[in-house]
N, C-alpha and C positions, 0 to 999 in steps of 0.2 A: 541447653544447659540448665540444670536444676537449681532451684534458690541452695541447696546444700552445698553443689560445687561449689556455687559462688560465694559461699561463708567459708569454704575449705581454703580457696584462693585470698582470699582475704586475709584470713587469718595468717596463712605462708608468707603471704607478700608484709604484712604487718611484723611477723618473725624476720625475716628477711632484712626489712628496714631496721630494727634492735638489733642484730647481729652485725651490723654494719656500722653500725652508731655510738654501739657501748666502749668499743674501745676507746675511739677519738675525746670523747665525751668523760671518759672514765680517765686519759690524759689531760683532760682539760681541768679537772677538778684537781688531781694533785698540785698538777703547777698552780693552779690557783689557790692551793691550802698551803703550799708551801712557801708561795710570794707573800703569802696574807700572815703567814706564822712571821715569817723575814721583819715584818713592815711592824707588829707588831714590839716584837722586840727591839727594831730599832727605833720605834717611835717615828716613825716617817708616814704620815696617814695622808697620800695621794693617791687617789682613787684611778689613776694613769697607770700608774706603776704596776698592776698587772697585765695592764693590755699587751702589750708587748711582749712578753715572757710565754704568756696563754698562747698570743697568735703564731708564734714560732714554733712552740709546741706541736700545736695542732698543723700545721703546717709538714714540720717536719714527720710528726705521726701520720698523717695520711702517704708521704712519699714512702714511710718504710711498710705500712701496712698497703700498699697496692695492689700487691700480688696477693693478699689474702682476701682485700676485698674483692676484688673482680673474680677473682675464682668464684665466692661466695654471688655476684651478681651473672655470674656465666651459669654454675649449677641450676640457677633460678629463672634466668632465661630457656634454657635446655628443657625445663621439665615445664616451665608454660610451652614452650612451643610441643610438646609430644603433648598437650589436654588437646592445646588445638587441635592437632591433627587428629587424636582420638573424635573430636566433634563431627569433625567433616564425615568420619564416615560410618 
């Protein structure tokens, strides 16, 4: 395996892990700007008070996003295992 392969791999599996992460992450931030705008204006400043909201969130976003994610870690399993095999022979 060439040091290039293994900057190509790198770099996939590094895309791989963003493409996996931005949505959950990008749910995590609304709820959190949207508890924090809430808290705000009601003048309620406990720092609790997002926990809970975030973690349901994120929660409930990974059960609906499942099926996208594991496709996305199936696709990327499938094509590391056909490099391997290209190695072998």
């Amino acid at each position: 395996m060439l040091p290039a392969d293994v900057t190509d791999l790198l770099k996939e599996s590094i895309f791989v892990v963003l493409k996996m992460s931005s949505p959950i992450l990008l749910i995590a931030l609304v709820v959190g700007s949207v508890i924090s705008l809430l808290q705000t204006l009601v003048q309620l400043q406990e720092q609790t008070i997002t926990f809970v909201p975030k973690l349901f969130a994120i929660l409930f976003s990974v059960i609906l996003l499942s099926n996208y994610l594991s496709s996305i870690l199936f696709n990327f399993s499938l094509s590391l295992f056909d490099k391997i095999q290209q190695l072998s022979h």
